[in-house]
C-alpha positions as CSV (number, residue, x, y, z in Angstrom):
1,X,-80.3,-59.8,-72.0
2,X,-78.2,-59.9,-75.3
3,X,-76.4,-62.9,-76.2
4,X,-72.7,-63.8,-76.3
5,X,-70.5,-65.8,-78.8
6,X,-69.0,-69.1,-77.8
7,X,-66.3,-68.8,-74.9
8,X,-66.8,-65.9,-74.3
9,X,-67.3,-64.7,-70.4
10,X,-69.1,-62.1,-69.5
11,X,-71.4,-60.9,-66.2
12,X,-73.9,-58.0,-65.7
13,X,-72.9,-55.2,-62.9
14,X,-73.7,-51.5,-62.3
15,X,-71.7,-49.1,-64.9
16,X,-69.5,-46.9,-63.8
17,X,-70.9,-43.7,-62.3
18,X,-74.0,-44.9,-63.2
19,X,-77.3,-46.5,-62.0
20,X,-78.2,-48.5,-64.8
21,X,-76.7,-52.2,-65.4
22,X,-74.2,-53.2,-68.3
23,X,-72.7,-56.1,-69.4
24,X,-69.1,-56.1,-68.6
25,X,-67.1,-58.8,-70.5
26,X,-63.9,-59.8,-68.8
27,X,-63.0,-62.7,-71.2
28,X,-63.6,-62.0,-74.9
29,X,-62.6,-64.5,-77.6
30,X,-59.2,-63.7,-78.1
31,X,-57.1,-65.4,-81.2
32,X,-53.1,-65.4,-80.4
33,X,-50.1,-66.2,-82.6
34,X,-46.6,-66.2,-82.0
35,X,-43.3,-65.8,-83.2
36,X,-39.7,-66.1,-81.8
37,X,-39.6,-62.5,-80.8
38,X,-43.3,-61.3,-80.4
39,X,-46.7,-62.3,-79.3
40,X,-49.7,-61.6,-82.2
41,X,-53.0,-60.8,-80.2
42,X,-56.7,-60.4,-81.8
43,X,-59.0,-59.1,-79.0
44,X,-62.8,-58.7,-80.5
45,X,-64.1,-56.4,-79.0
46,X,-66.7,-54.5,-81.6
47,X,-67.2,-50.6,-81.1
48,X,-64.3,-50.1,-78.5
49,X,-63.9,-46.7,-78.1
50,X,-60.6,-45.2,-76.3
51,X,-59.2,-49.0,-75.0
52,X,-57.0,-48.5,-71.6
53,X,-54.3,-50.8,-72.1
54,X,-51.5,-51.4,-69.9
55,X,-48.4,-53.8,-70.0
56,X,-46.8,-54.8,-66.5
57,X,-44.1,-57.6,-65.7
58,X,-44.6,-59.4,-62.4
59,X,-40.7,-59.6,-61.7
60,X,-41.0,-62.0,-59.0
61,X,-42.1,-64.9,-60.9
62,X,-41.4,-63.8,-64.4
63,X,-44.6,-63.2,-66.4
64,X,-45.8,-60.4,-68.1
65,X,-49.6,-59.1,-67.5
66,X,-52.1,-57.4,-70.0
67,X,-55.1,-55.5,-68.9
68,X,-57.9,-54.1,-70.9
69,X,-61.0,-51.6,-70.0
70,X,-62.9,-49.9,-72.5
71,X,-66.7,-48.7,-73.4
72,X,-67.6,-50.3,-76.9
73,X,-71.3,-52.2,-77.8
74,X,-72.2,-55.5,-78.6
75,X,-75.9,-56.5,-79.3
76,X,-77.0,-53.4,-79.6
77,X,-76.6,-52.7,-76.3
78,X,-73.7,-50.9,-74.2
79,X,-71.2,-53.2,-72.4
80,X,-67.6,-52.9,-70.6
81,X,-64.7,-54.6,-71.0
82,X,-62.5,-55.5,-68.1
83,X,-60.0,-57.6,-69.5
84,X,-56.4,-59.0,-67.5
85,X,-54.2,-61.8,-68.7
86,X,-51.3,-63.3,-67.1
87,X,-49.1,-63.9,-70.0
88,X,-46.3,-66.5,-70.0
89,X,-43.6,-64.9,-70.0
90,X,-42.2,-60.8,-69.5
91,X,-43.2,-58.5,-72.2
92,X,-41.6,-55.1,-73.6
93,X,-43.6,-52.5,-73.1
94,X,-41.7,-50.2,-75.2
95,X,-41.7,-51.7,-78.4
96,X,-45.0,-53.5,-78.2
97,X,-47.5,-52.1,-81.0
98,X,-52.0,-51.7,-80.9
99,X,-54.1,-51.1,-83.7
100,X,-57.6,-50.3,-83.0
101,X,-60.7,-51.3,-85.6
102,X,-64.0,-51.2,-85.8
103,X,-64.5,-55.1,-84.1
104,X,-60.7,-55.9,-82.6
105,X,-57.7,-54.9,-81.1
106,X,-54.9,-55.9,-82.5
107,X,-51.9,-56.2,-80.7
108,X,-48.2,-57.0,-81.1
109,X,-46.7,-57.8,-77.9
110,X,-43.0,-57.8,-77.8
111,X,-41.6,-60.4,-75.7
112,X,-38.9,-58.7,-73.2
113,X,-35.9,-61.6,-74.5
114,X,-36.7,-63.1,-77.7
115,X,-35.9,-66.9,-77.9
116,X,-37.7,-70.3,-78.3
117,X,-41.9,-70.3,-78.6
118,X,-43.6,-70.4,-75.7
119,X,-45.8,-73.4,-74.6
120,X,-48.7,-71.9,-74.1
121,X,-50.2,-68.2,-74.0
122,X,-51.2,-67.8,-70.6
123,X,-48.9,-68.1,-67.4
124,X,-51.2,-70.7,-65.5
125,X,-50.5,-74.3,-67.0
126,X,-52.8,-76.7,-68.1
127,X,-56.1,-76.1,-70.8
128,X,-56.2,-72.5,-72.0
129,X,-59.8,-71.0,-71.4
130,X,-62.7,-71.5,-73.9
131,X,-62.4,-68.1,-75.4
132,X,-58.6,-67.9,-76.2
133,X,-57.9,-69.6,-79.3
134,X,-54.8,-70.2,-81.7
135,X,-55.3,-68.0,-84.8
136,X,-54.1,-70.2,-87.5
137,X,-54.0,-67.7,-90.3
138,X,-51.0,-66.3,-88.8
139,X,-49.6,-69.0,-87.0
140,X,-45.8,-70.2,-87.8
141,X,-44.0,-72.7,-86.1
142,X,-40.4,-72.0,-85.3
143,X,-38.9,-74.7,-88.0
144,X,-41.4,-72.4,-90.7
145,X,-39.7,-69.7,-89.3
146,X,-35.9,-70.7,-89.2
147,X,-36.5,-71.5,-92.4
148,X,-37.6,-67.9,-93.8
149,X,-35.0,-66.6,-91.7
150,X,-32.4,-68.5,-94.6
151,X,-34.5,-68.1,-97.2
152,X,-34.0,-64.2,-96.7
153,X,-30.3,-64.8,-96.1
154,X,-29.9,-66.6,-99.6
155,X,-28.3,-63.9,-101.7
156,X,-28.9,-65.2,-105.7
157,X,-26.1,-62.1,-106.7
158,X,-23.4,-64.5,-104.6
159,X,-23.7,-67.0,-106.5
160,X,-21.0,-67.9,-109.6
161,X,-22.5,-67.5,-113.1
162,X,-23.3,-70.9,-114.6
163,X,-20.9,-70.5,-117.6
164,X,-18.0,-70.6,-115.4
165,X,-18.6,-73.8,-115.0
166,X,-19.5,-75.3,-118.2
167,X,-17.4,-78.3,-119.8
168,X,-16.0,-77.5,-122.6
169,X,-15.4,-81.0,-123.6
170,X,-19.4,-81.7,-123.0
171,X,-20.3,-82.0,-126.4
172,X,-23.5,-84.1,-127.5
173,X,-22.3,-87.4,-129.1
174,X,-25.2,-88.0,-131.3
175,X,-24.9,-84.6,-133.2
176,X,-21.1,-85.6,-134.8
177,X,-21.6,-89.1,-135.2
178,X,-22.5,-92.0,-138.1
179,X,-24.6,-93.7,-135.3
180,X,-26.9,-96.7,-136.6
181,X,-29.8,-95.6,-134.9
182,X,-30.1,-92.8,-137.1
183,X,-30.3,-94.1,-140.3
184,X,-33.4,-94.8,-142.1
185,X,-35.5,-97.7,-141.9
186,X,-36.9,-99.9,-144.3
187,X,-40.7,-100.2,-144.9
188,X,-42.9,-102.5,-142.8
189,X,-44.4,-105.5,-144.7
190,X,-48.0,-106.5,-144.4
């Protein structure tokens, strides 16, 4: 009954208001990245038509929680997706971004208090599931990223112009001079 990509979880129950069995996916591979102040999600999930997505905090012990349901197809054949993730740390709903395509969702998660990386994605510790991957095209480290950060903060117009600086007692010694060296020299002998 259809097949599935590597890590990725899924189980077959009755559809929703109806009598026929679909797949329903509850873990799809998922690629992550992160920076100091947001979270970079890739979700595939191919032919996912109106996603329900919701953003909660869990107060109490400080993590933030994602959940996912939507109708898409995969196979050739019609599947669910019941997605929840207990993220790290607390998320802002507010500013937090989705972008919808024909295979993914795309999201940018805003962490609620920007600062160091976080260790992991997922709020439980140890090995992060099979399907949840680090997506290394976007992936920066926070030394890459301090390091933009000044490069955007180098203003070239600050600087002094070069001639301000220029010696004018720097003059090339072997242009105005008799020097030996430059004098001819006589034929080689064979």
């Amino acid at each position: 009954r259809g097949t599935r990509t590597r890590g990725e979880a899924s189980e077959w129950r009755l559809a929703r208001g109806n009598s026929d069995m679909a797949r329903v996916i509850t873990a799809p591979n998922t690629t992550w990245a992160q920076r100091k102040d947001k979270l970079i999600l890739t979700i595939e999930c191919p032919n996912c038509k109106q996603p329900k997505l919701r953003i909660e905090n869990d107060l109490a012990d400080n993590f933030g929680i994602l959940s996912l349901q939507a109708e898409g197809s995969r196979d050739g054949e019609k599947c669910e997706y019941d997605v929840k993730m207990e993220l790290h740390g607390e998320l802002n709903k507010e500013e937090s971004k989705v972008s919808v395509t024909d295979r993914n969702i795309v999201l940018v998660l805003f962490k609620d208090k920007p600062g160091p990386h976080w260790p992991r994605l997922l709020h439980a510790k140890g090995k992060a599931p099979q399907h949840i991957k680090v997506d290394w095209n976007l992936y920066k480290d926070e030394d890459e990223e301090e390091e933009e950060e000044n490069r955007g903060a180098f203003d070239v117009g600050a600087l002094d112009d070069f001639s301000k600086y220029d010696d004018p007692f720097d003059k090339d010694i072997h242009t105005d001079s008799d020097d030996s060296d430059d004098e001819d020299l006589p034929d080689l002998v064979k």
